[in-house]
Backbone bond lengths (Angstrom), bond angles and torsions (degrees), N, CA, C in turn:
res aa  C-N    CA-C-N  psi(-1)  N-CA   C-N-CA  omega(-1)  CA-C   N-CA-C  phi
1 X - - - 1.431 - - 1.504 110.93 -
2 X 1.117 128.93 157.57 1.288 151.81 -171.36 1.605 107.71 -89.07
3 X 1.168 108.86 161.03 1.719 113.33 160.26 1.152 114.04 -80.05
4 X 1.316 124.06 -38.86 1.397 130.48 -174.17 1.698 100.29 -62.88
5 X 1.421 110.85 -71.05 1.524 104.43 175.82 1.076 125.95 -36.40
6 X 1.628 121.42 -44.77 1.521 107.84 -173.60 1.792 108.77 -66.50
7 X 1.341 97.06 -49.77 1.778 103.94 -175.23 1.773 100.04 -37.70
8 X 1.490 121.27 -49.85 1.307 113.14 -173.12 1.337 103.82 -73.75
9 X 1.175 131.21 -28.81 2.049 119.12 175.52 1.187 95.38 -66.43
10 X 1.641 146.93 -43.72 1.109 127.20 -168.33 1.561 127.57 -92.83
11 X 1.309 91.56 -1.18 2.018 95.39 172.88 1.930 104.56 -83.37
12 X 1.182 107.94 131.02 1.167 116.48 171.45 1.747 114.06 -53.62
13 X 1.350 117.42 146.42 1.170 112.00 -167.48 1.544 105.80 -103.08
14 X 1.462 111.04 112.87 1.394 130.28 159.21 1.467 111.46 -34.98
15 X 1.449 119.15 161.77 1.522 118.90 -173.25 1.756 91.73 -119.61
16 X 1.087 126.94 -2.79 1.295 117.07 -170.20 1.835 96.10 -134.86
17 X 1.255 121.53 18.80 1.487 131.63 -168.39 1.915 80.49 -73.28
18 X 1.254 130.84 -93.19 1.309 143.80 174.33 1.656 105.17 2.72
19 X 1.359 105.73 -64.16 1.593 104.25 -164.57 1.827 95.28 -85.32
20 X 1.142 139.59 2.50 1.173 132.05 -172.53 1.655 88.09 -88.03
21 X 1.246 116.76 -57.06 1.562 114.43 173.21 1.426 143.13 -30.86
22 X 1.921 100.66 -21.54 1.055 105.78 -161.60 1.827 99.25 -113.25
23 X 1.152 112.37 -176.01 1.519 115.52 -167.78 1.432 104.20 -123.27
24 X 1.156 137.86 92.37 1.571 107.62 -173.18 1.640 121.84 -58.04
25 X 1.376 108.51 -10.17 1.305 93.02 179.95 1.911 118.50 -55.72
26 X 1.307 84.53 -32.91 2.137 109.26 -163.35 1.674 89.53 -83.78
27 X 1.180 121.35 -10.96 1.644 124.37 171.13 1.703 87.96 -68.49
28 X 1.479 99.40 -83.30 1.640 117.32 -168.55 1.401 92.84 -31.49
29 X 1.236 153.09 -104.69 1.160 160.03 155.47 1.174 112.55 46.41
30 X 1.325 99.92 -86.46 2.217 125.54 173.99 1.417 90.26 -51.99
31 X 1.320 143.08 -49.56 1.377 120.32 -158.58 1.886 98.54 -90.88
32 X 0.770 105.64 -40.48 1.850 102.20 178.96 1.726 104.95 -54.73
33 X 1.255 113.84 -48.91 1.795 111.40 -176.84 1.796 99.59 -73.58
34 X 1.389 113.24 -19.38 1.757 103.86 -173.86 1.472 83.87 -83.09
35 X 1.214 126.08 -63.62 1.533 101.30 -163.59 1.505 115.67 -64.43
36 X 1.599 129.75 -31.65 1.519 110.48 165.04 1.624 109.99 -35.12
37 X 1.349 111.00 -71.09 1.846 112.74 -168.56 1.684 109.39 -32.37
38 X 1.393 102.67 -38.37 1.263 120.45 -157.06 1.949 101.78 -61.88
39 X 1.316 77.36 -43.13 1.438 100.07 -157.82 1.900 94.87 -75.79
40 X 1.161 128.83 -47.76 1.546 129.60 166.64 2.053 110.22 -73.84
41 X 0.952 124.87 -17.77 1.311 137.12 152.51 1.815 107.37 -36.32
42 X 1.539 87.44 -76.28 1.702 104.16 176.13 1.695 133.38 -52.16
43 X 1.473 90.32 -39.66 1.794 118.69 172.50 1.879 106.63 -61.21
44 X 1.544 96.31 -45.92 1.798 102.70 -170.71 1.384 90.86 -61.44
45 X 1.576 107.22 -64.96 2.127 114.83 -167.02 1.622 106.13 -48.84
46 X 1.493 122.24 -26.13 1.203 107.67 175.93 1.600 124.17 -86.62
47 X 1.669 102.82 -20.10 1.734 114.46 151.16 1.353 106.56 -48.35
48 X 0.773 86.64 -64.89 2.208 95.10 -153.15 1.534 97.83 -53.68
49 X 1.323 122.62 -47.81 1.667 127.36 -175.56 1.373 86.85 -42.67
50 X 1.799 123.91 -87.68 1.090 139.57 -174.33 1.065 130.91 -6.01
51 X 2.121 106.70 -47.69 1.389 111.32 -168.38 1.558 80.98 -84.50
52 X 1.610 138.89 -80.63 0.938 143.04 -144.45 1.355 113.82 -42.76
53 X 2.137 128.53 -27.65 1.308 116.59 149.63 1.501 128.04 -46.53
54 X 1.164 115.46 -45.84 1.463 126.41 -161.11 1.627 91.11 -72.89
55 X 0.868 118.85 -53.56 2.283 132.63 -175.79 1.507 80.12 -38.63
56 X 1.650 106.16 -76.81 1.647 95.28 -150.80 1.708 118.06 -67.45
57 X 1.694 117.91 -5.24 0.959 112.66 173.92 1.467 109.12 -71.75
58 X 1.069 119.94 -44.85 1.346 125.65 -173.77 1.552 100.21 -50.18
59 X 1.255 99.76 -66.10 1.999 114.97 -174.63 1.909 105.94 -38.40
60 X 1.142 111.28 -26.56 1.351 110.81 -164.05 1.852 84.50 -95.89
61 X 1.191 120.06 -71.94 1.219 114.20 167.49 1.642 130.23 -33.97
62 X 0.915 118.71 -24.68 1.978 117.59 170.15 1.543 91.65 -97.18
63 X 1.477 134.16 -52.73 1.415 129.84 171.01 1.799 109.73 -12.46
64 X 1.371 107.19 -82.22 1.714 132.70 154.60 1.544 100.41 -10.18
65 X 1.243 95.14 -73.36 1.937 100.99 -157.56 1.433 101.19 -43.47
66 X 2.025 106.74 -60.85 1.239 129.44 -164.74 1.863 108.54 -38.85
67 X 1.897 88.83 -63.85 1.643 72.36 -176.16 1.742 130.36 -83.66
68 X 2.244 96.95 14.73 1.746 71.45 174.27 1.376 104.05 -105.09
69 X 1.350 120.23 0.29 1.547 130.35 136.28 1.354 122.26 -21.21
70 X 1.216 119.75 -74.67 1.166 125.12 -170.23 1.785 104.78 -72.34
71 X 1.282 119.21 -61.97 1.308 101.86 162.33 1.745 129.42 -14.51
72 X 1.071 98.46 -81.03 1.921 127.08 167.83 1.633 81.35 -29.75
73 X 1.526 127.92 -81.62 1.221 135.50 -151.02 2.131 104.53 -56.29
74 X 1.234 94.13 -38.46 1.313 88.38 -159.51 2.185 107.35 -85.49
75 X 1.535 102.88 -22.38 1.133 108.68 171.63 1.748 118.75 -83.26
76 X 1.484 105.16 -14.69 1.892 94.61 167.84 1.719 94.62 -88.03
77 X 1.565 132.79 -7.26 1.491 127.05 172.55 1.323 99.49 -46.94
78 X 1.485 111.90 -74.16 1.545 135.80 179.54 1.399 115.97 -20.69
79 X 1.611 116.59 -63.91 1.017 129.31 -132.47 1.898 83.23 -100.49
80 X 1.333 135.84 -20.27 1.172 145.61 -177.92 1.459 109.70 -83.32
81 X 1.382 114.56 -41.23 1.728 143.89 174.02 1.630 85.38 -48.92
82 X 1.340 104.50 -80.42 1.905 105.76 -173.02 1.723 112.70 -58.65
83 X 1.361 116.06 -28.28 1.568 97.33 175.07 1.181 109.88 -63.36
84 X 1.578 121.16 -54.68 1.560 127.05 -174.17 1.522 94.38 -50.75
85 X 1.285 147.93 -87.96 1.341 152.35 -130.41 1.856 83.52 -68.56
86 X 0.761 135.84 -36.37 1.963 135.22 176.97 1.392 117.21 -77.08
87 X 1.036 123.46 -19.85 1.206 130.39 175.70 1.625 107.66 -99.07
88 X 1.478 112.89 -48.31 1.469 120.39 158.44 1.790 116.80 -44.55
89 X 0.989 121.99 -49.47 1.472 124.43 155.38 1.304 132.08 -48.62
90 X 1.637 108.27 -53.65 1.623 97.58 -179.71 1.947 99.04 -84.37
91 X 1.106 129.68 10.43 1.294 126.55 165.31 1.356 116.97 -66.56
92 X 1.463 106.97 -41.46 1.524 116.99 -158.67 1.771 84.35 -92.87
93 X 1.480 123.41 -51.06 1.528 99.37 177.49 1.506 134.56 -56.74
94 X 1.560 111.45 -16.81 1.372 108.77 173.83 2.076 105.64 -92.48
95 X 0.840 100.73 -22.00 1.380 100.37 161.08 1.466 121.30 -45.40
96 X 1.271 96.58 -61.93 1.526 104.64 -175.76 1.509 121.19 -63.96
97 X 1.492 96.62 -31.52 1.750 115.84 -164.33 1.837 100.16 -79.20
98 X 1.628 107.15 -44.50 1.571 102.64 -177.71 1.322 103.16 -144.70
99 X 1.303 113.12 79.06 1.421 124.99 -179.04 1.684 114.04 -44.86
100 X 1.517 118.87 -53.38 1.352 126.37 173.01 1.614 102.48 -60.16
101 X 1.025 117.73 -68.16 1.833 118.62 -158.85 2.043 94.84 -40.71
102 X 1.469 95.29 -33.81 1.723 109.13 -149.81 1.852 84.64 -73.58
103 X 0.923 119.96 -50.91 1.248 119.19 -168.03 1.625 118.18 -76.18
104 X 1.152 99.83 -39.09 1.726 105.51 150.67 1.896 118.10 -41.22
105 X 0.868 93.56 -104.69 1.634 119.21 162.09 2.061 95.90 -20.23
106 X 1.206 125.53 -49.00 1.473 114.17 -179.24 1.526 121.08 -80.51
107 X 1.688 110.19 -15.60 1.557 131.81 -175.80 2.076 89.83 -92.08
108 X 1.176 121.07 -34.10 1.269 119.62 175.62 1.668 124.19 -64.52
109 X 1.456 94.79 -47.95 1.634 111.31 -175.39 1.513 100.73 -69.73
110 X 1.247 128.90 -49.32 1.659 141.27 174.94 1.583 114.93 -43.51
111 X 1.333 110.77 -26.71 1.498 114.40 -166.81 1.659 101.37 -100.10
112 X 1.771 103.66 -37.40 1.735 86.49 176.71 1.167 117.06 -65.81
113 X 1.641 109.63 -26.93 1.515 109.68 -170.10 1.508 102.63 -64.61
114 X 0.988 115.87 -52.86 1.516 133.94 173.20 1.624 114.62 -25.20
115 X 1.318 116.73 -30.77 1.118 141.89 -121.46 1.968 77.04 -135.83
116 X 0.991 97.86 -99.93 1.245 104.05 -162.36 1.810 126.15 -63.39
117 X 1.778 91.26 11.40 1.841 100.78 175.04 1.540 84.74 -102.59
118 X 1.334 150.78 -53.42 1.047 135.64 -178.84 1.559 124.90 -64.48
119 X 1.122 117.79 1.65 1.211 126.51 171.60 1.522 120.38 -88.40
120 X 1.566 99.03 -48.37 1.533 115.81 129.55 1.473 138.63 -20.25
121 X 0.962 123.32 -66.03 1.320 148.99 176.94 1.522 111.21 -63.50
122 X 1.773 122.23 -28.92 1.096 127.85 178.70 1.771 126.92 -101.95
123 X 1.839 86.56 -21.88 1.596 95.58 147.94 1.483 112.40 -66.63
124 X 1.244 121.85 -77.13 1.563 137.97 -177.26 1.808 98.34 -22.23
125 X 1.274 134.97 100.78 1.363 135.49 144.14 1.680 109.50 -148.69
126 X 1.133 109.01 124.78 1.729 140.25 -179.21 1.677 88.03 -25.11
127 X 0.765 133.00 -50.56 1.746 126.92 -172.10 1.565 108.23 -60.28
128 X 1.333 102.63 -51.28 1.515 94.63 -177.63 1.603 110.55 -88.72
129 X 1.392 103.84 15.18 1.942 89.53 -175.36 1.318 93.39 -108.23
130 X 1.445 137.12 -12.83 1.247 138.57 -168.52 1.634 110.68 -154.06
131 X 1.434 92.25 150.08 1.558 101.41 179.08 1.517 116.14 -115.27
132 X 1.513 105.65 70.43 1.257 107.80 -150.05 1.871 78.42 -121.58
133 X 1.221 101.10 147.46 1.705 97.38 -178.33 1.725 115.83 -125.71
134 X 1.383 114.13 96.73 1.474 87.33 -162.64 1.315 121.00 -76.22
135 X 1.590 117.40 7.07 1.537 110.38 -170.60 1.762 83.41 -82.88
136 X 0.849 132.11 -3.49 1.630 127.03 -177.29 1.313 130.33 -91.83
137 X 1.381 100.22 -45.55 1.367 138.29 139.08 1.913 93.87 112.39
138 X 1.712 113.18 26.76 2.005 107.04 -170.43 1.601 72.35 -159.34
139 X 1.567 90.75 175.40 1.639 96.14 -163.12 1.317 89.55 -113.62
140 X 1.400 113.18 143.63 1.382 140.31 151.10 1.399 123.17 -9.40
141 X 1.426 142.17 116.28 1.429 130.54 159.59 1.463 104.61 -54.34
């Protein structure tokens, strides 16, 4: 132990020793900068509320879209499900009914397609789909 310590265990303790220590000016101080914080504390929580209304409006609003989206999405499933399975049917009945005409007529349809995806394919090149320049490295007006 110290000298200093003991001298302070043995001085009786004043009731106003504490506030003699302090300055009120450096009081005023701490409480003027606590209430600034206080005061931008309150300003942020009333940001953040703000954004987080507007978020969940949105969220409830794409929510909406999503499921009449998916609806929309899941009833052209359906309705595509029955074209294929109807078209799959009268395939197999003209099959059966004119096997040659059917196979003609399916060696015909195969070749335009044939025909007209590579034609496709020879339009389709990155230069003409975009005016993007990489010796420039930003796209073209």
């Amino acid at each position: 132990m110290d000298v200093k310590d003991s001298n302070l265990r043995e001085l009786p303790p004043e009731p106003n020793a504490f506030l003699s220590l302090i300055k009120n000016e450096d009081v005023s101080t701490i409480i003027t900068s606590q209430e600034g914080l206080l005061s931008r504390l309150e300003k942020t929580s009333a940001m953040l509320q703000t954004v987080n209304e507007l978020s969940n409006q949105r969220r409830d609003t794409l929510a909406s879209q999503l499921v009449t989206s998916t609806r929309v999405l899941v009833s052209v499933k359906r309705e595509l499900n029955l074209i294929l399975k109807r078209t799959g049917y009268i395939k197999k009945i003209l099959r059966m009914q004119y096997p040659v005409e059917y196979d003609i007529a399916s060696l015909k349809l195969e070749s335009a397609w044939k025909t007209d995806l590579d034609a496709e394919r020879d339009d389709f090149t990155p230069a003409a789909t975009s005016n993007f320049h990489p010796d420039m490295g930003s796209y073209a007006d």
